[in-house]
LUMTINU-704726 format. One record per residue (C-alpha): residue in three letters; z, y, x. Coordinates in pm, 1 decimal, padded with zeros to 6 digits. Each point is the difference from the previous one (the first is absolute). Layout:
<nodes>
domar=Ala&up=Z&north=Y&east=X
...
</nodes>
This chain:
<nodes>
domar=Unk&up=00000.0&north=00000.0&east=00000.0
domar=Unk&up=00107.0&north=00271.3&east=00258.1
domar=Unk&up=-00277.7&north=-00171.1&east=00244.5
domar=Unk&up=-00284.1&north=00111.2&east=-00258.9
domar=Unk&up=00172.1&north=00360.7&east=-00101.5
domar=Unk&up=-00063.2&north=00056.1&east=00365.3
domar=Unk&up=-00331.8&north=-00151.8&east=00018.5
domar=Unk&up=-00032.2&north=00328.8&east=-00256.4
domar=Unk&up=00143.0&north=00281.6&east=00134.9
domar=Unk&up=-00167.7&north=-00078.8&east=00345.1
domar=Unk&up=-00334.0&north=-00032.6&east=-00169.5
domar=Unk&up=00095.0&north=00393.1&east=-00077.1
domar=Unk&up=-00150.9&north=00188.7&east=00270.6
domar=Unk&up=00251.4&north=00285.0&east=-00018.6
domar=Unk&up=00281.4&north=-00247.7&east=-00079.8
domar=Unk&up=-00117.1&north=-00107.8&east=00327.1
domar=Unk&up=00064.9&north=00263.1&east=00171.5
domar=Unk&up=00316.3&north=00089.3&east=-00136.5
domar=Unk&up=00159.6&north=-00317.1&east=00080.2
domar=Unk&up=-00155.7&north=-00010.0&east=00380.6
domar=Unk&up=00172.3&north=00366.3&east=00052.5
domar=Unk&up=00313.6&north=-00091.9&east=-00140.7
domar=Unk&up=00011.3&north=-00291.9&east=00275.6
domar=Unk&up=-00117.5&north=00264.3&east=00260.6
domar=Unk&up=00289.7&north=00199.1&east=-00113.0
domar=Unk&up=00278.6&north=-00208.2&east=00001.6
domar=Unk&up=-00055.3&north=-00172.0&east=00335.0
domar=Unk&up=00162.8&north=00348.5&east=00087.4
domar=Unk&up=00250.9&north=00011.1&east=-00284.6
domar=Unk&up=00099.8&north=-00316.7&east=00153.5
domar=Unk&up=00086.7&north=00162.5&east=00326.6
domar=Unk&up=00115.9&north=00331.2&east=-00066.0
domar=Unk&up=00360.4&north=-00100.6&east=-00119.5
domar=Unk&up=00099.2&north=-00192.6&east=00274.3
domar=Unk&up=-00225.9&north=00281.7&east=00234.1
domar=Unk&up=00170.9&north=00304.9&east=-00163.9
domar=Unk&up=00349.6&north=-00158.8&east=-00016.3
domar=Unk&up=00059.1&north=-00062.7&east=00325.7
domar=Unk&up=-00249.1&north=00270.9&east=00148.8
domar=Unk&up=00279.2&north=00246.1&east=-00175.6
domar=Unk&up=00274.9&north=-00260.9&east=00150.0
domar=Unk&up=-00126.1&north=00025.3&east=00361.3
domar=Unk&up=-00014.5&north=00373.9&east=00027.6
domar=Unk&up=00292.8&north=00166.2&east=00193.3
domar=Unk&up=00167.4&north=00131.7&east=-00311.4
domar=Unk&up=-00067.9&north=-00260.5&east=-00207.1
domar=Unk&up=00217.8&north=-00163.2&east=-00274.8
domar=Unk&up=00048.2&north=-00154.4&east=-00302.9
domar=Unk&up=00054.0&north=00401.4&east=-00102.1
domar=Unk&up=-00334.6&north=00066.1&east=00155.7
domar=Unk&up=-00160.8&north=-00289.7&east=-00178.1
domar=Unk&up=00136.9&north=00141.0&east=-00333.3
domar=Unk&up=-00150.2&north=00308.8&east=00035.9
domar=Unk&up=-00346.5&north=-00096.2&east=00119.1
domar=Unk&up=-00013.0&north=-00255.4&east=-00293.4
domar=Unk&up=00173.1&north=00232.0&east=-00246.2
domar=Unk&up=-00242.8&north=00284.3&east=00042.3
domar=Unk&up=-00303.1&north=-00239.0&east=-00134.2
domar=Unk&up=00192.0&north=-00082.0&east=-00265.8
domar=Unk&up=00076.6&north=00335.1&east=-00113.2
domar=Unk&up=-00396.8&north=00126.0&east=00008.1
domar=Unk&up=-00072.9&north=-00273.5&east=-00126.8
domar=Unk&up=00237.5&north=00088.9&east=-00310.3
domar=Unk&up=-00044.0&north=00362.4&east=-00033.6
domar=Unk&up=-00427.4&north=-00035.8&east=00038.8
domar=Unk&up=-00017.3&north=-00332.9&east=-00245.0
domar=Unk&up=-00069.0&north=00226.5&east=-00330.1
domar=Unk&up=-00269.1&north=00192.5&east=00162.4
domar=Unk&up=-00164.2&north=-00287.2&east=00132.6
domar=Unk&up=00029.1&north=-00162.6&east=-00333.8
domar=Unk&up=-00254.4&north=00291.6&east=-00106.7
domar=Unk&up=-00218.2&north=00014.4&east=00265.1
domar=Unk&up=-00052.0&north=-00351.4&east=-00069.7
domar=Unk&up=-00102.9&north=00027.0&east=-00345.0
domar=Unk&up=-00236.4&north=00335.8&east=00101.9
domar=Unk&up=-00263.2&north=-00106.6&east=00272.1
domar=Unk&up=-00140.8&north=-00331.5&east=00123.6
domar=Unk&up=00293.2&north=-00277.2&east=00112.5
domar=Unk&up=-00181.3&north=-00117.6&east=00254.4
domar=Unk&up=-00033.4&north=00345.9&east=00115.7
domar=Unk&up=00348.9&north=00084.5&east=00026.3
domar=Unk&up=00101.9&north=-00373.3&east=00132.5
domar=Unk&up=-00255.1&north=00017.5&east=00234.5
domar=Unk&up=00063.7&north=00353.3&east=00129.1
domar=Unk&up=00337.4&north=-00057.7&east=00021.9
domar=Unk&up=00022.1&north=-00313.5&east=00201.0
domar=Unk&up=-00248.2&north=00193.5&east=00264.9
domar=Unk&up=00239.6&north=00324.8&east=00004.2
domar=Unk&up=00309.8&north=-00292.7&east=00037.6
domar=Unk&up=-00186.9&north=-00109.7&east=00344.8
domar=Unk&up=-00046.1&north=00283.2&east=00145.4
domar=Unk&up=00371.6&north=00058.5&east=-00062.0
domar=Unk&up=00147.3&north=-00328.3&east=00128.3
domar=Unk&up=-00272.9&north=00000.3&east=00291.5
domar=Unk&up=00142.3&north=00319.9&east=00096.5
domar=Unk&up=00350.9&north=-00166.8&east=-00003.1
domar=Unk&up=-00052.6&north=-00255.4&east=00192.8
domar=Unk&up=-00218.0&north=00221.9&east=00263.8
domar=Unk&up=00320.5&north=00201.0&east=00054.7
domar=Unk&up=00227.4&north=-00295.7&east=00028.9
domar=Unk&up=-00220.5&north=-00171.9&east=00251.3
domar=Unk&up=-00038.7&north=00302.2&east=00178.4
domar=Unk&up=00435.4&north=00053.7&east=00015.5
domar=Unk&up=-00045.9&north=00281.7&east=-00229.1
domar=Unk&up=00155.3&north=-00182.4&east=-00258.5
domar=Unk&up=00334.7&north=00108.7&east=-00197.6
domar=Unk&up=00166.3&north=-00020.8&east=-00319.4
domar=Unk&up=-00119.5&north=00340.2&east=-00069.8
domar=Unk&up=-00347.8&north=-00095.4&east=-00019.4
domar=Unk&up=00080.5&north=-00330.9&east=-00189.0
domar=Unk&up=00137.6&north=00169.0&east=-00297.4
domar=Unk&up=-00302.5&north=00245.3&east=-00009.9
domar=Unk&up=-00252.5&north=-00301.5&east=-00020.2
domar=Unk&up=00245.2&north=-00152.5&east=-00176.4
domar=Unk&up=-00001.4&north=00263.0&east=-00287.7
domar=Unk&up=-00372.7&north=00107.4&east=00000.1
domar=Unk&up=-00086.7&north=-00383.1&east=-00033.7
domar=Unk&up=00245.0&north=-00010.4&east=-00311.1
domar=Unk&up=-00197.1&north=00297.4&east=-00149.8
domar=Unk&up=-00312.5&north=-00188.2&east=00091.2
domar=Unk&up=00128.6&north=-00300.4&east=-00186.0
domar=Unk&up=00111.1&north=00168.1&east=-00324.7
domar=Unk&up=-00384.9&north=00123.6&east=-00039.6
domar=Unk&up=-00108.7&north=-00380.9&east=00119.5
domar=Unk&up=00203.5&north=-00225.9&east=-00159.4
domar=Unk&up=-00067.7&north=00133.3&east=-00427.8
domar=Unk&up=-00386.2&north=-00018.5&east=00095.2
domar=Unk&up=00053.9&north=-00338.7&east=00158.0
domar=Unk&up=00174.0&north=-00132.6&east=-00250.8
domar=Unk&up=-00269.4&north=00066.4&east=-00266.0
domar=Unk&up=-00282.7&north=-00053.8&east=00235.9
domar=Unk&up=-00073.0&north=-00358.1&east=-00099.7
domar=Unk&up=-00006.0&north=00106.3&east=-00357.3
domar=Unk&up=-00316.2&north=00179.3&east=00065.1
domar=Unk&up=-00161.3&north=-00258.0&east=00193.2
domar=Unk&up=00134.0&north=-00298.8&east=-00214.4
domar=Unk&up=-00127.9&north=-00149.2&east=-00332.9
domar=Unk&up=00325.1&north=-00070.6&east=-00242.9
domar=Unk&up=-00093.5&north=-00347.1&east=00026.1
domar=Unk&up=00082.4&north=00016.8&east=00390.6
domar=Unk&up=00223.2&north=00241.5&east=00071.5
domar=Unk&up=00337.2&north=-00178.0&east=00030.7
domar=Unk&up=-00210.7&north=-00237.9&east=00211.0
domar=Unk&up=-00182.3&north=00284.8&east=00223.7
domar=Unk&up=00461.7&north=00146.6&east=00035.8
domar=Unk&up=00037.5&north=-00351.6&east=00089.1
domar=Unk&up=-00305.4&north=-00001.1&east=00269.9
domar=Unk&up=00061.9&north=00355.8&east=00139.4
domar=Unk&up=00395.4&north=-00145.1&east=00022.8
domar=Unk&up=-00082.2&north=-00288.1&east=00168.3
domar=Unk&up=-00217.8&north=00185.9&east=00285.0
domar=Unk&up=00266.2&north=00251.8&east=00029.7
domar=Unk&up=00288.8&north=-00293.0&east=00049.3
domar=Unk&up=-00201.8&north=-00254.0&east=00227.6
domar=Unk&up=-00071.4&north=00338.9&east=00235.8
domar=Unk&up=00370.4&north=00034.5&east=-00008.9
domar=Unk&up=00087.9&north=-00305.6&east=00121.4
domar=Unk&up=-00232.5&north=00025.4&east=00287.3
domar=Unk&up=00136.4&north=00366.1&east=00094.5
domar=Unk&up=00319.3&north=-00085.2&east=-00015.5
domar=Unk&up=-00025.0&north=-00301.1&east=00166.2
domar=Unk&up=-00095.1&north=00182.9&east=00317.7
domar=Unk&up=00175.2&north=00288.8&east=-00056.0
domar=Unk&up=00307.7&north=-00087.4&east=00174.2
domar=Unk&up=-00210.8&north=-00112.9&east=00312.0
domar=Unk&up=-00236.5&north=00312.7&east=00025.3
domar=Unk&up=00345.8&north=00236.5&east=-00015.3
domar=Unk&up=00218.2&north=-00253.0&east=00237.3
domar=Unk&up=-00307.0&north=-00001.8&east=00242.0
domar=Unk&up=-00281.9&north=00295.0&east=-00032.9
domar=Unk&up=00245.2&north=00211.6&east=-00146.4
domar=Unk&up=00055.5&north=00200.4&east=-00404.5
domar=Unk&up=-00246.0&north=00236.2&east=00135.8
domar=Unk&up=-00267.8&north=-00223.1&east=00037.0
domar=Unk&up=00055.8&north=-00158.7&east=-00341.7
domar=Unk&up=00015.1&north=00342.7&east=-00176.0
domar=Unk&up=-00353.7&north=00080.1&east=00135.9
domar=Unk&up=-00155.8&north=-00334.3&east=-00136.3
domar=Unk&up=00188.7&north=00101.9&east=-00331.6
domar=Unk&up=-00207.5&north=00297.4&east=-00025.4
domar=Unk&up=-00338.2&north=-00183.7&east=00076.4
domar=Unk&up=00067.4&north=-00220.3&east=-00268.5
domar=Unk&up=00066.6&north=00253.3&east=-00229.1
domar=Unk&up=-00337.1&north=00250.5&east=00104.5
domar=Unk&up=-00211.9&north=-00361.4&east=-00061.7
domar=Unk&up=00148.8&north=-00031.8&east=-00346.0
domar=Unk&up=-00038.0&north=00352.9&east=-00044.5
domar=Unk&up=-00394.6&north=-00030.7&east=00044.3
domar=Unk&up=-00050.0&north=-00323.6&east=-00210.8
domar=Unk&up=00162.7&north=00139.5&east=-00275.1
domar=Unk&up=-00187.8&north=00365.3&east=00042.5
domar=Unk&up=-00316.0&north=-00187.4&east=-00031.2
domar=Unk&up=00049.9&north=-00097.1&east=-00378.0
domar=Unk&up=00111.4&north=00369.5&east=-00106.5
domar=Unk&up=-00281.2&north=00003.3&east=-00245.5
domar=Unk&up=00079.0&north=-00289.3&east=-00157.7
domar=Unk&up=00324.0&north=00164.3&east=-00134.6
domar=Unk&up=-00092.7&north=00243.8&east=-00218.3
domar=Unk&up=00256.0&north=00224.8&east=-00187.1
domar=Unk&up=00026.1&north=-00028.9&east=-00353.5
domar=Unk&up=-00175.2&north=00308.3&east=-00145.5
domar=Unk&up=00205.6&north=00222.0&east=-00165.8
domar=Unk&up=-00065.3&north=00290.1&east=-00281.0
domar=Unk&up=00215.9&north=00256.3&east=00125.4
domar=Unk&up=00141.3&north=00105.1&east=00310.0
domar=Unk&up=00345.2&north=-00088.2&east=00016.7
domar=Unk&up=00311.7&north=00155.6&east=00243.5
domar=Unk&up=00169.9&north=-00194.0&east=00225.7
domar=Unk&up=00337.5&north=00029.0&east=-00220.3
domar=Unk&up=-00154.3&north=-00120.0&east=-00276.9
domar=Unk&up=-00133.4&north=-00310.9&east=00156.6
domar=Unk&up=00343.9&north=-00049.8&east=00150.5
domar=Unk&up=00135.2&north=00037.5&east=-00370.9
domar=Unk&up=-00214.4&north=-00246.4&east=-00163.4
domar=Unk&up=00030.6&north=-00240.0&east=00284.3
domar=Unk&up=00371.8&north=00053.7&east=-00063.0
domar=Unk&up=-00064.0&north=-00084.6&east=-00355.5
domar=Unk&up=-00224.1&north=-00287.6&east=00040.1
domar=Unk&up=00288.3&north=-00139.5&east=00261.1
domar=Unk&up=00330.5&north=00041.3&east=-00254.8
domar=Unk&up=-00138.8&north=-00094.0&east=-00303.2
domar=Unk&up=00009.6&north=-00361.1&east=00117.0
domar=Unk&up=00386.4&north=-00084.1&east=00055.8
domar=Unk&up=-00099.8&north=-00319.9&east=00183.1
domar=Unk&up=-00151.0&north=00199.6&east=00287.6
domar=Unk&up=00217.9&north=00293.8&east=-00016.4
domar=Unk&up=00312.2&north=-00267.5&east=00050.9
domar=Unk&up=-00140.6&north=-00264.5&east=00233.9
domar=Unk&up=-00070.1&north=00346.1&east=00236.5
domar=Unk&up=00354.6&north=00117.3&east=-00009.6
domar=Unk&up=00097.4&north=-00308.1&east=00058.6
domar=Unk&up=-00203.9&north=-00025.6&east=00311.3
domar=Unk&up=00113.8&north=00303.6&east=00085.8
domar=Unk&up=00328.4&north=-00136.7&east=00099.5
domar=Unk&up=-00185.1&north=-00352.1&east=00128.8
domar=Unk&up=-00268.4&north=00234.3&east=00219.1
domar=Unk&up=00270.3&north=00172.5&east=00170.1
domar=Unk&up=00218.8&north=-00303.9&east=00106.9
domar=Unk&up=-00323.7&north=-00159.7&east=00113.0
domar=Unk&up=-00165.8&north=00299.0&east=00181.4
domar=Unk&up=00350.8&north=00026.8&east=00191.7
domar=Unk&up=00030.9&north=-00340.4&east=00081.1
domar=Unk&up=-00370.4&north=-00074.3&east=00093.9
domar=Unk&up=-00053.1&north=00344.8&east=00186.1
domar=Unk&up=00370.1&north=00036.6&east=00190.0
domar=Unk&up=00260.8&north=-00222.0&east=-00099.8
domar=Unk&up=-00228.4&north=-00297.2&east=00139.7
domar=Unk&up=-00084.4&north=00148.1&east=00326.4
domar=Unk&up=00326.7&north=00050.4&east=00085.8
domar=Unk&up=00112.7&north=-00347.2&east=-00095.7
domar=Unk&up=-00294.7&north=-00118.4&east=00235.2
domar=Unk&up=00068.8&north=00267.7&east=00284.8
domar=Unk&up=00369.2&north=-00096.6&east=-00000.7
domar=Unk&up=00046.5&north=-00335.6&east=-00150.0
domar=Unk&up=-00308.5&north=-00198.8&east=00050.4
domar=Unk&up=-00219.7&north=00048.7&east=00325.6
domar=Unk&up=-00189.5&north=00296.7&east=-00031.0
domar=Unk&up=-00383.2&north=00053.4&east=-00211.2
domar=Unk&up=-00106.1&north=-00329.4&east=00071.1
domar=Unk&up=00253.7&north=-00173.6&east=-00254.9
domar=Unk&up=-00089.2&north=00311.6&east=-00254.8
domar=Unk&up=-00312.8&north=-00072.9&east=00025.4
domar=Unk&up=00051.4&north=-00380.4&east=-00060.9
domar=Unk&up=00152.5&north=00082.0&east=-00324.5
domar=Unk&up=-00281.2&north=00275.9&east=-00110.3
domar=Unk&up=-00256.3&north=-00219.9&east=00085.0
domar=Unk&up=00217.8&north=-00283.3&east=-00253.2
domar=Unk&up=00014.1&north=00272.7&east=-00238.9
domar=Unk&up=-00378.3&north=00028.1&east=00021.3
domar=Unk&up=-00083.2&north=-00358.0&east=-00103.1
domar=Unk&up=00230.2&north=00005.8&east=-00226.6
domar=Unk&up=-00222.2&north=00280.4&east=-00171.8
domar=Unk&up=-00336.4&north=-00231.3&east=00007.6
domar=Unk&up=00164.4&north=-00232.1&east=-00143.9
domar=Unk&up=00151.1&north=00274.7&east=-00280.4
domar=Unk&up=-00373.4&north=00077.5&east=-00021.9
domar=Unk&up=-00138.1&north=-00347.6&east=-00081.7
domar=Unk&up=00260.6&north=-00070.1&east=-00255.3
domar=Unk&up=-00031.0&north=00342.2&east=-00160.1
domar=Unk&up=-00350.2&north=-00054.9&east=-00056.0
domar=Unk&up=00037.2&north=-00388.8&east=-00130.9
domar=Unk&up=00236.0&north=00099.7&east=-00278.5
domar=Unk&up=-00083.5&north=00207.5&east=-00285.3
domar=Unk&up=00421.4&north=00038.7&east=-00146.6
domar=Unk&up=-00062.8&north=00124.8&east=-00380.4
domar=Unk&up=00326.2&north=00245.4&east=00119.8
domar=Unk&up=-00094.9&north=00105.2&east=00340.4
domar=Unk&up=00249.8&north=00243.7&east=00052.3
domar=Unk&up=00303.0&north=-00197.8&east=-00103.3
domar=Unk&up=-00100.7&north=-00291.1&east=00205.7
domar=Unk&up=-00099.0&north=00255.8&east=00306.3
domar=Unk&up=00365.1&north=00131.9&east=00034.4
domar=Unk&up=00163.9&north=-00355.1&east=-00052.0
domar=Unk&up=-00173.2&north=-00125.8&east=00323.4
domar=Unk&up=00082.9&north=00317.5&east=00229.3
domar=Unk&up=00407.9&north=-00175.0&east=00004.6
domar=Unk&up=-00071.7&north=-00140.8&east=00343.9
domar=Unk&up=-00001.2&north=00347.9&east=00165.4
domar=Unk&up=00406.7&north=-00032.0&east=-00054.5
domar=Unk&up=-00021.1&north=-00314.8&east=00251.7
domar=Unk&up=-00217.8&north=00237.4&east=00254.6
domar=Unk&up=00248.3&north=00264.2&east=00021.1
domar=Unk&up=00287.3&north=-00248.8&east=-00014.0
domar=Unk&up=-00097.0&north=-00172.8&east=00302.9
domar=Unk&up=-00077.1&north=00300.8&east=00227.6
domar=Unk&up=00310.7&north=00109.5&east=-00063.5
domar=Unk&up=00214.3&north=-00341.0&east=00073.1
domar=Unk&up=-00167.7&north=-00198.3&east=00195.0
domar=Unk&up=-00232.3&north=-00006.9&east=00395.1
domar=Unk&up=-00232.3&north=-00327.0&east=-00104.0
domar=Unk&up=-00341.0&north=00148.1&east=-00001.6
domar=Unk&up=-00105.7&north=-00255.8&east=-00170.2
domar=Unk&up=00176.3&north=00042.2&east=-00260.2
domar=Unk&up=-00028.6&north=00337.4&east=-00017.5
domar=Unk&up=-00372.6&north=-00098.3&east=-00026.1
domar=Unk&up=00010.7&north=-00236.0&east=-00249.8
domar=Unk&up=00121.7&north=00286.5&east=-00252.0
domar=Unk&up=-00251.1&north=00268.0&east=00129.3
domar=Unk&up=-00262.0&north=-00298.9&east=-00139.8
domar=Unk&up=00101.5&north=00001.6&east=-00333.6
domar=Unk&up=00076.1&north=00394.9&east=00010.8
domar=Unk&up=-00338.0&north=00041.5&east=00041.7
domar=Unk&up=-00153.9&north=-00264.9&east=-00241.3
domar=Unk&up=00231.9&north=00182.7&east=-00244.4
domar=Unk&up=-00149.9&north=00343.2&east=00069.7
domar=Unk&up=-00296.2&north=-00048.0&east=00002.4
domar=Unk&up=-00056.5&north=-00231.6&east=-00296.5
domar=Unk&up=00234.7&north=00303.2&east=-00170.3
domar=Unk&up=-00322.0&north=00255.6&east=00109.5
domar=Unk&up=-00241.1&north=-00229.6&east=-00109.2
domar=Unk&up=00156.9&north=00002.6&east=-00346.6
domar=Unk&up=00123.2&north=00340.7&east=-00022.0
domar=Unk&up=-00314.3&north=00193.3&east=00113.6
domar=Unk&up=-00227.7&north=-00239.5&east=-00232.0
domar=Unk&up=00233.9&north=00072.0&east=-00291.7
domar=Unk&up=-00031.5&north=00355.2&east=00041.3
domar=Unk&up=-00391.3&north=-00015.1&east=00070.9
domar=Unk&up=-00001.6&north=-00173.7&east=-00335.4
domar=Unk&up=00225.6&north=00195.1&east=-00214.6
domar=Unk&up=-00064.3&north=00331.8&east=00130.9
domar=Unk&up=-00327.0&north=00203.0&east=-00132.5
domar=Unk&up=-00240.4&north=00057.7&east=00381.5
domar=Unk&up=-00010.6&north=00384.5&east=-00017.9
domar=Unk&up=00355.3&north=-00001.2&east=00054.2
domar=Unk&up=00116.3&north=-00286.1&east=00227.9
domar=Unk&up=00034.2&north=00193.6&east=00290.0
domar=Unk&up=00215.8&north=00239.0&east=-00131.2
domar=Unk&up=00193.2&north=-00284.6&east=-00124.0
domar=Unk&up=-00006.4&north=-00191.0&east=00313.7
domar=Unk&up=00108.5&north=00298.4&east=00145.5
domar=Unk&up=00317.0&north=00009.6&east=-00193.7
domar=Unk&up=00062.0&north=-00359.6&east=00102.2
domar=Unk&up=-00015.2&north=00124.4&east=00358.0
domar=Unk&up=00230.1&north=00313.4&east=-00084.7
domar=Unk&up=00218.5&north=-00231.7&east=-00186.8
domar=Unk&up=00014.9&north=-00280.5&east=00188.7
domar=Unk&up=00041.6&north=00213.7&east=00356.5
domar=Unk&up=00274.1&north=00296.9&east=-00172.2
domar=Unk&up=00251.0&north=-00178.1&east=00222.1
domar=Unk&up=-00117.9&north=-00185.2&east=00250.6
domar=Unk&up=-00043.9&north=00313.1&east=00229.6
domar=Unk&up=00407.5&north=00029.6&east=-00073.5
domar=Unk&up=00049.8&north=-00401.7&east=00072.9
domar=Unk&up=-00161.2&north=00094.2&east=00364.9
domar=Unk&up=00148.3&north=00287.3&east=00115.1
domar=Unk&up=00338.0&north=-00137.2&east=-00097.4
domar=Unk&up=-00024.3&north=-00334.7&east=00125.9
domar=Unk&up=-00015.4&north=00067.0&east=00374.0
domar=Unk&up=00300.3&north=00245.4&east=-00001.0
domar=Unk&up=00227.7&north=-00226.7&east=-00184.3
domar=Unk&up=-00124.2&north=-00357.3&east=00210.2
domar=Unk&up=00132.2&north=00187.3&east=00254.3
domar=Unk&up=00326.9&north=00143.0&east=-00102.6
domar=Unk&up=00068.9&north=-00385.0&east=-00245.2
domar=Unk&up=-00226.3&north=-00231.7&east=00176.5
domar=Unk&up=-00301.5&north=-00198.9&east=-00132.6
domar=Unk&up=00139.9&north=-00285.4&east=-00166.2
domar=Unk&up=00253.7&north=00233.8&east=-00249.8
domar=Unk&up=-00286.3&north=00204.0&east=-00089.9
domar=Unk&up=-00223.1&north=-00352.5&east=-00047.8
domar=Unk&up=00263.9&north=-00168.6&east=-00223.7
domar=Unk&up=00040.1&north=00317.4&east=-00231.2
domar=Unk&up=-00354.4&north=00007.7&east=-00008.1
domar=Unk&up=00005.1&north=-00363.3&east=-00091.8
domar=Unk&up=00187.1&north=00061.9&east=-00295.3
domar=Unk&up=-00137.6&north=00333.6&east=-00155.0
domar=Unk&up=-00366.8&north=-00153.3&east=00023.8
domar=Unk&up=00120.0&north=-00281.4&east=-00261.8
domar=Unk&up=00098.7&north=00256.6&east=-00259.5
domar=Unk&up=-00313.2&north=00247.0&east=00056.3
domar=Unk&up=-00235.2&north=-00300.2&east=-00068.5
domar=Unk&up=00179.1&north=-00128.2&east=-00270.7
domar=Unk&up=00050.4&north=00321.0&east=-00199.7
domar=Unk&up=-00383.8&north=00015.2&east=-00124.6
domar=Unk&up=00003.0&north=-00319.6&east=-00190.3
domar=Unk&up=00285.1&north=00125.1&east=-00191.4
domar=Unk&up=-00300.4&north=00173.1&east=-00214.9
domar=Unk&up=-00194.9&north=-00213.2&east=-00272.2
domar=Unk&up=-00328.4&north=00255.0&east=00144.9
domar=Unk&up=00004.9&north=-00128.8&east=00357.9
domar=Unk&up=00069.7&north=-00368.3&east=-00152.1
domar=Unk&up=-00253.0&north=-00020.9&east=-00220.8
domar=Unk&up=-00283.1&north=00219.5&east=00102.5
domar=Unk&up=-00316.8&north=-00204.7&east=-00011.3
domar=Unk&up=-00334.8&north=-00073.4&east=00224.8
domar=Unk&up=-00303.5&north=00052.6&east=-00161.1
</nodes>
């Protein structure tokens, strides 16, 4: 079944594409949190403070541009603005990593990238996630999030797999540069199909505001997506803390160093193929309800950092975390694609990112500062905890229960 959905979208010329970029792409995303982590680590000031900061400050652009993106989105070509923005990302990282090679690096500098590639991200990620929508019949489309999923994860396992490696041997700089290659080749496969992503045409010129307003309106009038993004509010935060800070000082102090983090990434990273593949086998008549039920597991993940030095197991848990994510995405952004009219699903999906982020740029900052005034393993356990109520709160509502795939 999943064997012949692909045999479709890759008969898809511009499904093609956009599944061959997202590999190109995240070949770097598989490197640059083990290269950024302990690039930051390794500088002469730096810290799990440091590490906060330079993490934090994508977070927060990322937040405060989301709802603007979510319009730009809906105004001019996706492709366009994916495109454009994964080429302007490049030359950004490239420049990075150009500086750190060259011992011009600092913290400084990391939080500037860091925040411009946030801003970047809030104009990339609404367009993104409605890209497929354009390219996509409905008859494929949870099979072409599937496909464009699957590149994206099997990339990740190879990045990460030599992340640890390329920053324990050639050095972070070195890895941030190839990061920005990957992302100016993406850039200029997706660039190609900009005409293939027309705009809905509209009969009156409308303000920004009042985009953001009905994008607001389109996003709170369903109380299944309006809950399940608080919720992840809360779940984002914990997550982006844990995964971006919390982890690499576990492995700095506790484990051996970027090789073992990059072990457990790379885990994390097969895990989400396999997420993938399963996501697009089953068609659950409530995929929301049964999406939140399997992301449990990620209680087990933070668990073990926090109690335990057996990388293994460790990386056992970052497995199923990432089947459970990314079989949640699958579901989530299909859902939405489905129940949400086209004209307005980057706005929405914009809202999801504003939603879904509000915290997480809090969760960062935070987490170095108090790792190192508590220690890791408090902070881990308390984590632990607080995740199981944030996931569990949503399914309190009939909505998120019983909203249906169509």
């Amino acid at each position: 079944m999943f064997a012949e959905g692909l045999k479709k979208v890759w008969a898809v010329r511009n499904l093609r594409r956009l599944v061959i970029s997202r590999f190109v792409s995240n070949l770097g995303n598989g490197l640059a949190p083990v290269a950024i982590a302990f690039g930051v680590l390794e500088l002469p000031n730096g810290d799990g403070k440091s590490l906060s900061l330079v993490m934090a400050s994508t977070s927060l652009s990322l937040v405060l541009f989301s709802l603007l993106g979510g319009v730009i989105g809906d105004r001019f070509p996706r492709a366009w603005i994916v495109g454009g923005a994964d080429i302007l990302l490049a030359l950004l990282v490239m420049a990075n990593g150009i500086a750190y090679v060259t011992g011009n690096g600092s913290v400084i500098l990391f939080t500037v990238v860091g925040f411009l590639s946030g801003v970047l991200n809030a104009i990339w990620y609404p367009a993104m996630s409605a890209l497929t929508s354009d390219l996509a019949e409905p008859e494929i489309l949870q099979d072409s999030n599937a496909a464009t999923m699957l590149s994206s994860n099997i990339a990740m396992i190879l990045g990460t797999a030599v992340a640890g490696v390329i920053v324990a041997t050639i050095g972070p700089g070195w890895a941030i540069i190839i990061d920005g290659i990957t992302f100016l080749i993406a850039g200029l496969l997706v660039y190609s199909m900009r005409s293939a992503t027309p705009v809905a045409e509209r009969t009156e010129s409308s303000s920004t505001i009042h985009e953001i307003k009905t994008g607001w309106r389109e996003f709170s009038s369903r109380r299944w997506v309006f809950l399940v993004v608080i919720s992840f509010s809360f779940v984002v935060s914990m997550e982006r803390a844990v995964y971006s800070v919390l982890g690499p000082l576990v492995a700095d102090e506790k484990l051996g160093g970027p090789k073992p983090w990059s072990v457990i990434l790379a885990t994390w990273a097969i895990g989400s193929v396999v997420g993938v593949l399963f996501a697009a086998k089953v068609r659950p008549r409530y995929p929301i309800r049964v999406a939140i039920i399997v992301q449990f597991p990620l209680f087990l993940w933070f668990f073990s950092l926090g109690n335990t030095t057996n990388v293994y197991l460790i990386a056992i848990f970052s497995f199923f975390v990432g089947i459970a994510f990314d079989f949640f995405y699958v579901l989530w952004v299909t859902t939405l694609q489905q129940h949400i009219p086209k004209e307005s699903l980057s706005k929405v999906m914009s809202y999801d990112v504003l939603g879904s982020l509000a915290l997480a740029p809090i969760g960062i900052a935070v987490a170095g500062p108090i790792a190192e005034h508590y220690g890791t393993s408090p902070v881990l356990n308390v984590i632990s905890f607080a995740f199981i109520i944030c996931m569990a709160a949503p399914l309190l509502s009939r909505e998120v229960r019983m909203t249906e795939s169509k």
